[in-house]
N, C-alpha and C positions, 0 to 999 in steps of 0.2 A: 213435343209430339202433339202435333193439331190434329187429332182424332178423336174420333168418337165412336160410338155400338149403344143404338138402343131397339126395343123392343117393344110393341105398344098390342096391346088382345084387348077386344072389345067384340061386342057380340057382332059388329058389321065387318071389321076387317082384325087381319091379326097379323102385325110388320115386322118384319126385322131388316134393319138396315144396319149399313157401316159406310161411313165416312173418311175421307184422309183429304187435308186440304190441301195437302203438298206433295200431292200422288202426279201421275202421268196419266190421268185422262183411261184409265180402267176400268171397266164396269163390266157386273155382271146383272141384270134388271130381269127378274120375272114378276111381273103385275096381273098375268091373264088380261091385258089390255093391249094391245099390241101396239095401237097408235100410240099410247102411252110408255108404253116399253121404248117405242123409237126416240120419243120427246126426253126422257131422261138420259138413255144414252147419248143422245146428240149434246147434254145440257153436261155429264161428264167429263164427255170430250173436248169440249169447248170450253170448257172452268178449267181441265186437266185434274178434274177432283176424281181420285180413286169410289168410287160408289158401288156398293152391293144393296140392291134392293129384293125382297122377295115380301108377294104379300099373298094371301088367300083371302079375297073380297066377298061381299056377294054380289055377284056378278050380274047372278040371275034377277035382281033387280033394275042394276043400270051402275054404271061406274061412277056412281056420285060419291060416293063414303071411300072408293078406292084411291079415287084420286085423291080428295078432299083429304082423307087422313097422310094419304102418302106425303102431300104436303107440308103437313103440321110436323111428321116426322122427322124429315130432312131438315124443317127449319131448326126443331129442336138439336137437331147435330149440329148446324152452325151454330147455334147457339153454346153449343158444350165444348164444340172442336176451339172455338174462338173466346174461350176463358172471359178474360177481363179486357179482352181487345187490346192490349197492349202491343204496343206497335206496330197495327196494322196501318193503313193510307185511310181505310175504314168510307172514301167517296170512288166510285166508279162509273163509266160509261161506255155505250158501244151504240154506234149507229151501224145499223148493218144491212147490208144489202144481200136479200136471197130471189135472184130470180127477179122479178118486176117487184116483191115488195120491198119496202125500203122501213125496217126496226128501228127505233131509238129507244133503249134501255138506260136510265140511272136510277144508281143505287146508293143510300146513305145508311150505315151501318150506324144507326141515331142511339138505339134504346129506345125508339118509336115505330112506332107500328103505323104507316100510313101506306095507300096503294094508291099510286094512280092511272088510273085503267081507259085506256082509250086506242083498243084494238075492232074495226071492223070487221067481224070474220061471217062471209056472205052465205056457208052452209051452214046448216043444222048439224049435221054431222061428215064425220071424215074418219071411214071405215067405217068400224061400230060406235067410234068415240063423241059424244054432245059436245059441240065447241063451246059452249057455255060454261063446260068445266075447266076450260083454262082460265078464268075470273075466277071461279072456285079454288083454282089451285095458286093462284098467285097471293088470293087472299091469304088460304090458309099459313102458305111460307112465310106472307110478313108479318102477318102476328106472331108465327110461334118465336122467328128469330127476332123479332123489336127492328125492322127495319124498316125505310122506305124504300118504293120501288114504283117508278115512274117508267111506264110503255107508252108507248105511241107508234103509231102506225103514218108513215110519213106518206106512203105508195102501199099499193096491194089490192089485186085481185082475187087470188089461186086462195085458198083456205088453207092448205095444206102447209103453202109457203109463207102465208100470215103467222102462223101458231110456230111454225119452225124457226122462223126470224126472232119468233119474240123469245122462244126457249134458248136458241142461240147467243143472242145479245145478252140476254139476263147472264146466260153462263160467264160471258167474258167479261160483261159490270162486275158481278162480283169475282171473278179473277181477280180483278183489277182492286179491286175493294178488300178483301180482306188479305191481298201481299202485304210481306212486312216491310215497310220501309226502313233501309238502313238506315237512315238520317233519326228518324224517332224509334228507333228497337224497343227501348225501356221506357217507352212515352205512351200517356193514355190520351189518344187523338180528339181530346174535348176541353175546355179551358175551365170545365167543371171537375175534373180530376177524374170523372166516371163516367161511362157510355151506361151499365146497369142500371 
């Protein structure tokens, strides 16, 4: 069972999510963020990862800590749903075209923490949301789960369809990254016997 439930209260946000890595793309997402509400729906759908997200931010700041923690959350469930990584493919990618931009997303499910971040996104904002919290939120995901995670922006003007490519592709990298391959089921996909 690749699942997870966790819970995180802190005086800026207070989360509760749930996880299922081998769901159909189901989500229920209330963030009080909306652009953000739509970026992880699209990011469920397109992994096929069942996600329930609910958080109460403070808002009335700016969606920094919302996002930011929501992040850290989510990666902590991959990190829980994805045990000891045993038999997963554990490398993913997706180059993806939305509209004129053009994503490339990979992903290494290392036990490393690295980002690499090279999305041009030409507004400041898109709705009420700061584009600059999607660096924020990609950061926070690869730390909490130890992975890397390489964006690039190949094409793209729209902002809109910048941040959506890149939530998109990330989904379907890791799709693609933590399947289990039947060929190594009972295998730990590193020649060091441990991803942790």
């Amino acid at each position: 069972m690749r699942k997870a439930e966790l819970n995180r209260n802190t005086a800026e946000t207070k989360i509760s999510l749930s996880l299922d890595l081998d769901g159909t793309g189901r989500y229920e997402i209330r963030t009080g963020c909306g652009f953000l509400n739509h970026m992880l729906e699209l990011f469920a759908r397109h992994g096929r990862f069942d996600l329930t997200v609910v958080c109460d931010g403070d808002l009335d700041v700016d969606a920094h800590h919302t996002a930011e923690d929501i992040a850290i959350v989510l990666g902590l469930a991959f990190d829980q749903a994805l045990s000891d990584r045993r038999g997963i493919r554990r490398y993913g990618s997706m180059l993806l075209p939305m509209d004129e931009a053009l994503i490339l997303a990979a992903v290494d499910i290392s036990g490393r923490a690295a980002l690499g971040y090279a999305l041009e996104i030409p507004a400041q904002k898109v709705g009420d949301f700061d584009t600059e919290l999607v660096k924020e939120f990609m950061l926070g995901f690869t730390r909490a789960l130890g992975c890397s995670v390489h964006l690039r922006q190949l094409a793209g003007e729209n902002s809109h369809h910048i941040i959506e490519g890149a939530f998109k592709a990330l989904a379907r990298a890791l799709h693609d990254a933590v399947e289990i391959d039947p060929i190594y089921r009972d295998e730990i996909p590193s020649t060091k016997g441990t991803i942790l």
